[in-house]
C-alpha positions as CSV (number, residue, x, y, z in Angstrom):
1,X,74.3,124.6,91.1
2,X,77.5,123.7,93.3
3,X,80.3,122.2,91.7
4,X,79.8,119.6,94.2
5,X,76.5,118.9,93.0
6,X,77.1,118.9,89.4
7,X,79.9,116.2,90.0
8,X,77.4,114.1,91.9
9,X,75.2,114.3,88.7
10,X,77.8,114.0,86.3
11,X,80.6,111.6,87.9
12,X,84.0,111.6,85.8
13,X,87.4,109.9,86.2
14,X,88.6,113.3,87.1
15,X,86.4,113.8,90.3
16,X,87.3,110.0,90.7
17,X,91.2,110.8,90.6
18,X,91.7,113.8,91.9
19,X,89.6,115.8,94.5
20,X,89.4,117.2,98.4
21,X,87.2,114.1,99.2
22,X,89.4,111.8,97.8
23,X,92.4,113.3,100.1
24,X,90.0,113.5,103.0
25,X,88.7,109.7,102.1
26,X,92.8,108.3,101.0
27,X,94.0,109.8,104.7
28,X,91.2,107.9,106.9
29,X,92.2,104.6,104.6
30,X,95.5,105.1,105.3
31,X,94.8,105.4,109.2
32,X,93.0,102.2,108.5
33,X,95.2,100.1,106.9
34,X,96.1,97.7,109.8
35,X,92.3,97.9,111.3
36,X,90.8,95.8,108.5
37,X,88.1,93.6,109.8
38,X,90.1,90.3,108.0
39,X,88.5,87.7,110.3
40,X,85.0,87.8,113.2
41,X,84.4,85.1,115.5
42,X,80.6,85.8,116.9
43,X,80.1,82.8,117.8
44,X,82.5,82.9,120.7
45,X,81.5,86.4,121.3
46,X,77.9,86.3,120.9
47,X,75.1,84.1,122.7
48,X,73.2,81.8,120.4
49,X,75.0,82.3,117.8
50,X,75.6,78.2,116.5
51,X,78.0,77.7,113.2
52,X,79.8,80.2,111.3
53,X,80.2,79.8,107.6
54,X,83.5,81.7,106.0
55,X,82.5,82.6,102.9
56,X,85.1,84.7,100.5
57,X,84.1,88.3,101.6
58,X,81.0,87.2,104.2
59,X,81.2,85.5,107.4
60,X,77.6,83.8,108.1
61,X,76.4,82.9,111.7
62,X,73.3,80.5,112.6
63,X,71.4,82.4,114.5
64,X,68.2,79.9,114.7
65,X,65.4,81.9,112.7
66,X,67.9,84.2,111.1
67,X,71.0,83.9,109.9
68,X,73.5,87.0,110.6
69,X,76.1,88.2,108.0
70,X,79.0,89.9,108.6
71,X,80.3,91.7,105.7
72,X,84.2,91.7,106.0
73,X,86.9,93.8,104.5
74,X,88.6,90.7,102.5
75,X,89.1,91.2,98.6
76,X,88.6,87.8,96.8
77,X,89.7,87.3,93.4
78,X,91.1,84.1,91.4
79,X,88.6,82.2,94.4
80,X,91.0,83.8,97.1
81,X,91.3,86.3,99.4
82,X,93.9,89.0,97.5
83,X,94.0,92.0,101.0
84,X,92.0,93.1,103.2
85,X,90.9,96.8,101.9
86,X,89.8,99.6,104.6
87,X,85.9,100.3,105.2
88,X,85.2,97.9,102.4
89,X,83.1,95.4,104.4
90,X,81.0,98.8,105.8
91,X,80.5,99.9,101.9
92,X,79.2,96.7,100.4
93,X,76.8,96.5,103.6
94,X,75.3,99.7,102.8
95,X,75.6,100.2,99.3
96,X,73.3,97.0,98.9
97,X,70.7,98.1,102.1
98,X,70.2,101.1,99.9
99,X,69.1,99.2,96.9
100,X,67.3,96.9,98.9
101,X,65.4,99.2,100.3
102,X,64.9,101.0,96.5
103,X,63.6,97.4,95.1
104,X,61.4,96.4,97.1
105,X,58.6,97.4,94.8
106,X,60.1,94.9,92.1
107,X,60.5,92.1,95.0
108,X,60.8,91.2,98.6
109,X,63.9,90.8,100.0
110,X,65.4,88.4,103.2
111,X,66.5,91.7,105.4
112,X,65.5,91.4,108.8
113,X,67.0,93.9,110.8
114,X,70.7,95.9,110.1
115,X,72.1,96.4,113.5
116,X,75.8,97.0,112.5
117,X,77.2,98.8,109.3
118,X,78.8,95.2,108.4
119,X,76.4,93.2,109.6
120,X,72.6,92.4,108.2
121,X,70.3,90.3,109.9
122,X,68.3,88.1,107.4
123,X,65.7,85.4,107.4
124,X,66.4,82.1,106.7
125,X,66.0,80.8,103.1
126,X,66.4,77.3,101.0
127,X,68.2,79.0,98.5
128,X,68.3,78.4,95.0
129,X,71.3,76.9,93.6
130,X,72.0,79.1,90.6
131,X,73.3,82.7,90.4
132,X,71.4,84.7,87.8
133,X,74.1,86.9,85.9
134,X,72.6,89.8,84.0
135,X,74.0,91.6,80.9
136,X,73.4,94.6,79.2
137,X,76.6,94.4,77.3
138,X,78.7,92.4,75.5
139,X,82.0,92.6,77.6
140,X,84.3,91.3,80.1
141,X,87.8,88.9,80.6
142,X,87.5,85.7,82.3
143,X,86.3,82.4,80.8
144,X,82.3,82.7,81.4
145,X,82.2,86.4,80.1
146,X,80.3,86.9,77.2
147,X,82.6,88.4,75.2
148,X,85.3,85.5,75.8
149,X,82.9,83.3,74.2
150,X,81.3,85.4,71.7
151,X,84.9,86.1,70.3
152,X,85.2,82.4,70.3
153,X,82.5,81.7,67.9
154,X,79.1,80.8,70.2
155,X,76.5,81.8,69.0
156,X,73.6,80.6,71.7
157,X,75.0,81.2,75.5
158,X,72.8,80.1,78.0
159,X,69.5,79.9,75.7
160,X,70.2,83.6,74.7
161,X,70.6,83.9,70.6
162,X,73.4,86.3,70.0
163,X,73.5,88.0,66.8
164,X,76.5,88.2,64.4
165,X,78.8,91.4,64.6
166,X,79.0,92.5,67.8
167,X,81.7,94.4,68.9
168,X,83.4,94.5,72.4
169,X,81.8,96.7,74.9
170,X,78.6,97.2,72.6
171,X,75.5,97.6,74.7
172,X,72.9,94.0,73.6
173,X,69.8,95.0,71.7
174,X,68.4,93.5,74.9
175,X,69.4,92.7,78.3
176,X,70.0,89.2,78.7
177,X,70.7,86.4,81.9
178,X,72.9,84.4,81.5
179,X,72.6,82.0,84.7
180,X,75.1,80.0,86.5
181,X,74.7,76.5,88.4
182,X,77.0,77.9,92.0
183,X,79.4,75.3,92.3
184,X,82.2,75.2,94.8
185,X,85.0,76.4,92.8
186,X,83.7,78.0,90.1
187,X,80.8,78.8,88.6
188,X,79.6,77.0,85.5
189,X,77.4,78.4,82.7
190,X,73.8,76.9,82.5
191,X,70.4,77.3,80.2
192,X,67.0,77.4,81.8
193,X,66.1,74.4,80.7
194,X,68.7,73.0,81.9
195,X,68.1,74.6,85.3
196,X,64.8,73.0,85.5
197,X,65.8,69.4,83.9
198,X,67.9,69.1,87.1
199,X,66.1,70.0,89.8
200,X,67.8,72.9,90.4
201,X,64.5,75.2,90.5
202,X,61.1,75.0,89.3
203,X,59.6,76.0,86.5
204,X,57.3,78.8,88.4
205,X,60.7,79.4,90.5
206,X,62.7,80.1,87.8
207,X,60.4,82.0,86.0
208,X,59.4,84.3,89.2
209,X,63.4,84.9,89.5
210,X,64.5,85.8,86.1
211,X,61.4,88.3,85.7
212,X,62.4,89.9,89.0
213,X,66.2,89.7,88.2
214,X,65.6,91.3,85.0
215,X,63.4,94.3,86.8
216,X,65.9,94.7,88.9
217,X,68.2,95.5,86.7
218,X,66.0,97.4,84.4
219,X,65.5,99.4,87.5
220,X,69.4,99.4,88.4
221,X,70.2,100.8,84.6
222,X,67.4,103.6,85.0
223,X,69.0,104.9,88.4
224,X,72.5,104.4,87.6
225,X,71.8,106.4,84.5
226,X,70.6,109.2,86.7
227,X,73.9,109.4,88.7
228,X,76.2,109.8,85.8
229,X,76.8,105.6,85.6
230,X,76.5,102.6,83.6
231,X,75.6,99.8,85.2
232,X,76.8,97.2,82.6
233,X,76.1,93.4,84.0
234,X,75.4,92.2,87.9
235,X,74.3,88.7,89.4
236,X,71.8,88.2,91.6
237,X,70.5,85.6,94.0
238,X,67.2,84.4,95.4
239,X,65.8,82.4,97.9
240,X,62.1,80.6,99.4
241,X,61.4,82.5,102.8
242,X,59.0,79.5,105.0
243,X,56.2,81.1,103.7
244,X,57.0,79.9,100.4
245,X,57.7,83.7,98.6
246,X,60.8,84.7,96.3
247,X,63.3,86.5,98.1
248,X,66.2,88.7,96.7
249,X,69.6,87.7,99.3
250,X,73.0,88.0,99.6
251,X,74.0,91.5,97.7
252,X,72.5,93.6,95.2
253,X,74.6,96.3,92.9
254,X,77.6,96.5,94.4
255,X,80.8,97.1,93.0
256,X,81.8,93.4,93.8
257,X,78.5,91.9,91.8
258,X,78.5,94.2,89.6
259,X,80.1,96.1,86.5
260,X,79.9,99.8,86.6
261,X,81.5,102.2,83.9
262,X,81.0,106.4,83.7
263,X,78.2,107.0,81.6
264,X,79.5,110.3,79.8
265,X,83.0,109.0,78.3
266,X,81.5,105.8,77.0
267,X,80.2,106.6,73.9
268,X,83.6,109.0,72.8
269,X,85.8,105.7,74.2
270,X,83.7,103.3,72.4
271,X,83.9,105.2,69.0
272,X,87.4,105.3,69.2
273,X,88.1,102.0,70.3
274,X,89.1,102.4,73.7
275,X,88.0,100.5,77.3
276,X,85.3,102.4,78.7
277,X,86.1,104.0,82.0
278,X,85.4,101.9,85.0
279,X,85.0,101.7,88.4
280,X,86.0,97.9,89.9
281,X,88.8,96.2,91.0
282,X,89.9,94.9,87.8
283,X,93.3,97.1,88.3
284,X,93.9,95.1,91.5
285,X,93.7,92.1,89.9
286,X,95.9,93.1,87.3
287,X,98.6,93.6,89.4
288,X,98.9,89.8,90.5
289,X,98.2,88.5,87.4
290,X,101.5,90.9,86.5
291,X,103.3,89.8,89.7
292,X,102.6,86.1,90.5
293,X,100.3,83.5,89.6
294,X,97.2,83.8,91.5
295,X,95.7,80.9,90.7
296,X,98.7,78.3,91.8
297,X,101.4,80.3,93.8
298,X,100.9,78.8,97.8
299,X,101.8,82.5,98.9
300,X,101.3,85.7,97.2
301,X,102.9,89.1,97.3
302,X,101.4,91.8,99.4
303,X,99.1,94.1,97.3
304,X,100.7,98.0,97.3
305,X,99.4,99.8,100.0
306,X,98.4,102.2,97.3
307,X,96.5,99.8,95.5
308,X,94.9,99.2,98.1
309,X,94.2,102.7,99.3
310,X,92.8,103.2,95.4
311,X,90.2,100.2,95.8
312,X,89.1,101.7,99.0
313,X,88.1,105.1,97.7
314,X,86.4,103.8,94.2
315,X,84.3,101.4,96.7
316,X,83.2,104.6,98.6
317,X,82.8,106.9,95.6
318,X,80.8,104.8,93.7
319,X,78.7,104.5,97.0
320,X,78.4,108.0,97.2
321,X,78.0,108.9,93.9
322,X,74.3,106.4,93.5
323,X,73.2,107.2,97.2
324,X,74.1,111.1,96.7
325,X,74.8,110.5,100.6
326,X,78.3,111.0,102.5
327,X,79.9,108.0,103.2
328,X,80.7,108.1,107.1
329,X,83.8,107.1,108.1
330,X,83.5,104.8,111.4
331,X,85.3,105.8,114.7
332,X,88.3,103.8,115.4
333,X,88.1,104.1,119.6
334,X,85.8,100.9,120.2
335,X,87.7,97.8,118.0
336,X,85.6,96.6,115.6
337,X,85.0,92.9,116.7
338,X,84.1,94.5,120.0
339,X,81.5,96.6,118.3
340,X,79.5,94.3,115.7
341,X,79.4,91.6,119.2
342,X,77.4,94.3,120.8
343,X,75.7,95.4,118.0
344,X,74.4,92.1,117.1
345,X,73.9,90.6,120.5
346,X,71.5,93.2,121.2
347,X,69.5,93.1,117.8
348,X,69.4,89.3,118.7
349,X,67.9,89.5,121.7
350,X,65.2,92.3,121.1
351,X,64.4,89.5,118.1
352,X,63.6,86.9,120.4
């Protein structure tokens, strides 16, 4: 067995820190730094394209039947955009086509067509209001984490029981959701009753959703597993197509839904108290919290290039380390705006 191979099996924070393809991926960032894709406008480039929604990493176009997302290259954190980081939008695109295409025997999803590597045609959805957030641990900082509240004293989050003694970063004796209502500026913590008291989804709806959210990430843990990782929580989101079926949308396992931590250091780290080794942008945010205050300063600082160069390279090896496929670096002569307009003003008219 290569050496290459056996570090795509067994992924550590060594290969993750130090490595030839880290130094081959940290020199293309840094070519990239001022060619982020921070902003698209495809509906003055592209025909029939009607409204464009910004959302914090996605820009969404009307496209009549379909709806086209453009995956950018902004980092959001603190419900605002932090930097734009190189390749980032290209990642997230295809790190969740992959596990689309891998889950579609749990559940259908909204992909249409993926013209662009930022850009995924979908089909047009009403989509349900909630965001189902999926544990497998007991973890995690900010106020809706689980184990901000269980160290608080609750004891039943989000219709889930929780039993007495856990310890930070302990895997549950079950996988649990623990849904969200999506509300504009944050998102607030919900039970399924609840859910289905308001209106929010049906009974059956909800139901069909948390069964296929909870396969997913069954299936997610089982594959992760297999590539070295820990996939430790996610969210997921679903949708009614017109014919009336559940659809997975938006994303699906990547490193900006979900937690990931390397599977063969946990169990030493845990015993001895220590934060499992991870792969997010936690560092990143980190930083601000340490250098302004993101959630009230009018203007913040400029992330460290090398921050942002770090971010950029943990996006692609976590990519490559689950796909076991090379990440490929896009070609800078055609600018990027010019090429997703082509791309997507094609795909829209061989859709007609």
């Amino acid at each position: 067995m290569s050496s290459k191979q056996h570090q795509h099996q067994q992924p550590s924070l060594d290969s993750l820190s130090s490595s030839e393809r880290r130094e081959e991926v940290l020199q293309a960032v840094s070519n990239s730094l001022s060619n982020c894709l921070s902003e698209t406008n495809l509906h003055l480039t592209v025909p029939g394209l009607k409204s464009k929604t910004r959302g914090k990493v996605r820009d969404i176009y009307d496209g009549g039947d379909y709806l086209v997302l453009v995956t950018t290259d902004r980092q959001s954190a603190f419900d605002r955009v932090l930097a734009s980081i190189p390749f980032k939008g290209q990642v997230l695109n295809e790190t969740s086509l992959w596990w689309f295409n891998k889950s579609q025997h749990i559940t259908p999803n909204a992909v249409v067509s993926v013209p662009d590597k930022n850009v995924t045609i979908a089909k047009k959805c009403s989509v349900f209001p909630v965001e189902f957030v999926v544990r497998g641990y007991v973890t995690g900082s900010t106020d809706t984490s689980l184990w901000t509240v269980y160290k608080k004293g609750v004891r039943n989050y989000c219709g889930n029981i929780l039993p007495d003694g856990m310890v930070k970063n302990r895997r549950l004796p079950a996988n649990i959701i623990t849904p969200t209502t999506k509300a504009v500026d944050h998102d607030v913590p919900v039970t399924p009753d609840e859910i289905v008291q308001r209106g929010l989804m049906t009974q059956a709806d909800y139901d069909e959703a948390s069964s296929k959210a909870l396969s997913l990430f069954e299936y997610g843990q089982r594959v992760a597993a297999e590539h070295g990782l820990i996939l430790v929580d996610t969210k997921y989101e679903f949708g009614k197509g017109s014919d009336g079926a559940v659809l997975l949308i938006d994303e699906v396992h990547t490193p900006d839904s979900s937690r990931y931590w390397i599977a063969n250091s946990y169990e030493e780290r845990f015993s001895n108290s220590l934060e499992p080794e991870n792969i997010d942008k936690e560092f990143l945010r980190l930083w601000f919290v340490a250098n302004c205050n993101p959630y009230e300063d009018k203007v913040l600082p400029d992330a460290p290039k090398e921050l942002v160069s770090e971010l950029a390279w943990r996006y692609i090896f976590l990519f490559e380390t689950i796909t076991r496929s090379k990440f490929e670096i896009p070609a800078m002569e055609e600018p990027i705006h010019d090429r997703i307009s082509r791309n997507v003003a094609s795909a829209l008219s061989s859709l007609q």
